[in-house]
N, C-alpha and C positions, 0 to 999 in steps of 0.2 A: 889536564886530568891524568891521575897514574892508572897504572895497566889496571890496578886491583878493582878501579873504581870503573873502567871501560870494562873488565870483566861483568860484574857486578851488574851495568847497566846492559849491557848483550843477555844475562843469565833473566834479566828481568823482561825482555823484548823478547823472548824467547819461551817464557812461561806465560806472558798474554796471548800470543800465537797459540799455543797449544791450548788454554784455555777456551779461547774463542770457539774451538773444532772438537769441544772435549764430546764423546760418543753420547753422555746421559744427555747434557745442554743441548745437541744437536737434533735429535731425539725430541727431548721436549720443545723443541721449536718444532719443526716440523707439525706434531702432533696438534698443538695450539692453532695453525692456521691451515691446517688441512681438513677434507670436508670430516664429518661423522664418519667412527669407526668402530666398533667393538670386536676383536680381535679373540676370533676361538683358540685360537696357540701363536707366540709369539717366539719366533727362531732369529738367533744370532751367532753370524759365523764371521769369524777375523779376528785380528789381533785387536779390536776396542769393540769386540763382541759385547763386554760387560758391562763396560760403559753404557752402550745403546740399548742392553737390556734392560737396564736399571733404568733407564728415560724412559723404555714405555711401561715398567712397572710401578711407578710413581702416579702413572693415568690407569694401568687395572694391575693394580697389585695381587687379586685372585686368579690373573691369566694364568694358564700351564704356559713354562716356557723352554726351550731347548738352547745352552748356550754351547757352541763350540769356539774354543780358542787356544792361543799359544800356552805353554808349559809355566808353570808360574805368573798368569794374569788374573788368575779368579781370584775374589776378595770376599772375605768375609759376609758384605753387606746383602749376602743372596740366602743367608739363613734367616732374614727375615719372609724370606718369601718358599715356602713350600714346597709348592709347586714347581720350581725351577729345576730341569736337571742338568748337570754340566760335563761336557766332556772337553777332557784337552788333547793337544797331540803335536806332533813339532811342527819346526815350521826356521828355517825358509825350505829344509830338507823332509820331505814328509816319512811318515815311519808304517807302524802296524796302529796305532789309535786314529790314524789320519784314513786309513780303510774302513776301520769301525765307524768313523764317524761320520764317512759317507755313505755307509748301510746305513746309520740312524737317521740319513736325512731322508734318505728314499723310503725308508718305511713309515718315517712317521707323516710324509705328506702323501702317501697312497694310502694310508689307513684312516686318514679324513671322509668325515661324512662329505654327502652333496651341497649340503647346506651350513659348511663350516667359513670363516675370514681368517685369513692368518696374514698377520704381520712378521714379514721378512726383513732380519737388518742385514746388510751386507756391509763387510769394513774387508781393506789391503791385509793378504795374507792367510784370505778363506782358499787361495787355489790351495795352499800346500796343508790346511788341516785339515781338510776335508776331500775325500777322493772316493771314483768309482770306477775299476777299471773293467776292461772287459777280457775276454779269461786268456788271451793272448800277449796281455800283456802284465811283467809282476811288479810286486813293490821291487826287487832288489834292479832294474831295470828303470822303472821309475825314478829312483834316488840316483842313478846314474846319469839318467836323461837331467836329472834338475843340476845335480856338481856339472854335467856338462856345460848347461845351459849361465849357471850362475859366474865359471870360471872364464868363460869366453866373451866376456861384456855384451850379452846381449840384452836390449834393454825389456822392461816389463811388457810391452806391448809384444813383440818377437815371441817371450816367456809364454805370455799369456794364449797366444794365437797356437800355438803350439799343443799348449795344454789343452786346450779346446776342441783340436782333430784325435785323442784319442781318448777323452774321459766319458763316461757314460750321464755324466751329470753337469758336465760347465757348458757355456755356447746356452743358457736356456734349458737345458734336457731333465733338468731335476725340475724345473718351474712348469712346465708344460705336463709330466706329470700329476701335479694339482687337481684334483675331481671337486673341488669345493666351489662356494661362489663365488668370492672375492679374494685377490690374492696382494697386500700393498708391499712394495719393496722400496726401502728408506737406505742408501749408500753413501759413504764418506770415499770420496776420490781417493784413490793415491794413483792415479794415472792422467798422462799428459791429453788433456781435452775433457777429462771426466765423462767419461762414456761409461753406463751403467753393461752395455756388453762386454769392457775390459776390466773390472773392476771383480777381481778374485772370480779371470777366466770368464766372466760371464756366467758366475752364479745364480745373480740376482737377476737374470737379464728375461725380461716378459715380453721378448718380442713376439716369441711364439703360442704366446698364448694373452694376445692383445686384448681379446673379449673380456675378459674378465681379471688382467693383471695390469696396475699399474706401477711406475717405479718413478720417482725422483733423488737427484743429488741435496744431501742434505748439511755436506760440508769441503769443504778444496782447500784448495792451496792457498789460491786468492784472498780467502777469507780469515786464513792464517796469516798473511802479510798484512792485510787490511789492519789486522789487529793491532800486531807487532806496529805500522807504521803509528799507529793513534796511541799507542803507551809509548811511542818514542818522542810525537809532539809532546805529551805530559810532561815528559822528563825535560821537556827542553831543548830536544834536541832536532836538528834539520832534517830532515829524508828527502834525497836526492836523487837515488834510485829505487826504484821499487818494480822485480820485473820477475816473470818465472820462465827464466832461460837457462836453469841449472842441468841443462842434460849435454849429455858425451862424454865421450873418454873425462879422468878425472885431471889424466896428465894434461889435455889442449886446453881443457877448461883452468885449471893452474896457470899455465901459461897466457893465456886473455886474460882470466881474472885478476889473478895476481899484481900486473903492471897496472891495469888499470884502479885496485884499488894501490897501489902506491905511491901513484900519481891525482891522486883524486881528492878536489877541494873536501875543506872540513864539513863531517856530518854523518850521517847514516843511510848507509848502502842494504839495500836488500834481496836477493834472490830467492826462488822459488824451482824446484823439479826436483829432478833423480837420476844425478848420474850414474855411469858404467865404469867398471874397474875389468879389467883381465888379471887372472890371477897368475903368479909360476907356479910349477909343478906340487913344491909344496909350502904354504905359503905360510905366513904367520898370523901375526893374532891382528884381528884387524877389521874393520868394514871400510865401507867406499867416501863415508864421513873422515871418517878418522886419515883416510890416507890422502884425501885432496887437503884437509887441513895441514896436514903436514907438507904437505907440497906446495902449500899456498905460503906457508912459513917461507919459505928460500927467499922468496919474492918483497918480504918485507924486516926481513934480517938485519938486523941491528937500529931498528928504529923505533920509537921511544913513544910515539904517536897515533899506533893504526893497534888495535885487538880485532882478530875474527873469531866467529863461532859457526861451524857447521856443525847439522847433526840432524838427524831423523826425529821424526817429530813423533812416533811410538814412541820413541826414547829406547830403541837397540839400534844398534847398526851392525848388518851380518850376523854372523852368529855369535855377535857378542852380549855383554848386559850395558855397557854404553852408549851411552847416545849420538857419541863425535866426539869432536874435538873443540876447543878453546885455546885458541892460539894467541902469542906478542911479537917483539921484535927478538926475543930473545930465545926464543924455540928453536930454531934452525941449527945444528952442528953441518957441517958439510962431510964430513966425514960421515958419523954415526947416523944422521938423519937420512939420508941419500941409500947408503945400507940397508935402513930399515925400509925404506918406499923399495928397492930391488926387492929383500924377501917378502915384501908385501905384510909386515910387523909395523906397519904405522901404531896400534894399541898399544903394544909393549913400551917403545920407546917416547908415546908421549903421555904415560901411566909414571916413567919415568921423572919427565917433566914436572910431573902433577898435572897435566893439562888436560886430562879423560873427560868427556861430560858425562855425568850419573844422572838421569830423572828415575829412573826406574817407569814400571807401564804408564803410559799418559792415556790407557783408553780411548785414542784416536790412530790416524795413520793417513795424513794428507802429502807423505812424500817429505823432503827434507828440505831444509831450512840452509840460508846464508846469509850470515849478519855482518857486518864488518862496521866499527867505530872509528873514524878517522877524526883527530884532534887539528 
């Protein structure tokens, strides 16, 4: 098989995955086998906010609905609907619309009648659009605390637990204010165990208010690889590993991964998680995708046989519009490439390449993907 055509078949094992976890379809599953609901406001915060709003507006298209999400994910398809209002705001670094738009969650779920249902979606990426601070602490502080936190490899759970000792709304605290009767929360993982208490901070999280709030998981990682694995029997091809062991440093993971897919009978490898990057002081263009793929490059340099593809399965990595990377035997300079992994420019130099992956928003967010073709 040539590289173009191992590309080609990873870009397609890649788009079944994300399809399988896409936020409307996840949505509309859920919805289908869950008991009776009618939903007096229906709120979605994350980066596949829109996705999931558009799943339960398909079941009441006359619901009022609140979306919050990343800067460039809202789409068109919500002027058919009204009643929808949409705020964005950044995101992995939160800003001034990421405060607004944690005043809009708190007001609008305390100005709920006694006898109101509201449908919560929660998707990876509602800590940083969504915030409530308390007056001791500021945004310019905030944004500080997250570059900290984002530059030092520490992984989302560490992020998240953090987030939680000093927001006035994650950990539960925006859900527990609810005064209505019924409160459902529907979450797409992007965290290791899928805990709806880590899962953008513990937005969605109704521990504390059990009486009347339920939540389930309504998409993961697993069910992303499940996918990818069954579009790859289609194709014809073997799966031999299938596992979600994708977290730690991207360097030690390179170093395991890397020999072992080079060494690895023909067929299709799969991982599943989210690693960590530490960044240098000032770094380049790049996310945690793009730089294990290129670090993964060294490992199978000059060989004619293996393609990988990392990349997040929102389709950004960092603060890029990227998704990862799509790597061959032919990626790797020792020189320029090595260079680029020190400044932490993995995107520049494999934009270079041509090897960037572009999906633009997949309206999902179950954490990142690794696909590796061995001939």
């Amino acid at each position: 098989m040539t590289a173009d055509n191992r590309k080609k078949q990873l870009g397609q094992l890649f788009d079944a995955a994300v399809l399988a976890v896409s936020g409307r379809q996840a949505v509309a599953n859920a919805i289908a086998v869950d008991a009776p609901f009618s939903p007096s406001l229906i709120i979605g915060v994350g980066k596949a906010a829109v996705g999931m709003t558009l799943g339960a507006l398909d079941k009441w298209p006359d619901c009022p609905a609140l979306v919050i999400t990343k800067y460039g994910h809202v789409t068109d398809e919500f002027d058919a609907f009204p009643g929808v209002r949409v705020m964005e705001a950044a995101h992995p670094v939160p800003d001034e619309n990421s405060l607004s738009a944690g005043k809009l969650l708190v007001d609008s779920i305390e100005a709920l009648p006694a006898d109101s249902d509201v449908l919560f979606l929660v998707s990876g990426g509602a800590s940083a659009l969504a915030e409530a601070l308390p007056s001791d602490v500021s945004l310019s502080a905030l944004k500080a605390m997250t570059d900290e936190m984002l530059a030092t490899g520490k992984t989302i759970d560490q992020i998240n637990a953090r987030r939680k000792g000093y927001s006035l709304i994650k950990g539960g605290k925006l859900i527990e204010r609810f005064p209505g009767r019924q409160i459902r929360v529907y979450a797409i993982s992007d965290v290791e165990g899928d805990s709806v208490a880590v899962i953008g901070s513990g937005l969605g999280d109704t521990n504390l208010l059990s009486d009347k709030g339920a939540s389930r998981i309504i998409a993961s990682n697993k069910i992303a690889r499940q996918a990818a694995a069954s579009k790859a029997e289609q194709l014809g091809l073997t799966v031999i590993e299938n596992s979600e062991t994708l977290y730690g440093d991207i360097y030690e993971l390179a170093d395991r991964l890397g020999p072992f897919i080079a060494n690895a009978l023909p067929g299709v490898y799969l991982f599943g998680g989210e690693p960590i990057v530490t960044l240098p002081e000032h770094p380049g263009r790049g996310g945690r995708n793009q730089s294990l793929a290129l670090a993964l490059s060294a490992h199978i340099a000059g060989r004619d046989d293996i393609s990988v593809l990392v990349a997040g399965t929102d389709g950004t990595d960092g603060p890029t519009s990227a998704a990862g990377g799509l790597i061959a035997g032919t990626t790797w300079s020792e020189t320029t490439a090595s260079d680029a992994l020190r400044r932490a420019d993995a995107g520049t130099y494999l934009e270079q390449c041509g090897e960037l992956l572009y999906t633009g928003p997949t309206n999902t967010n179950v954490m990142d993907l690794l696909i590796a073709i061995v001939d």
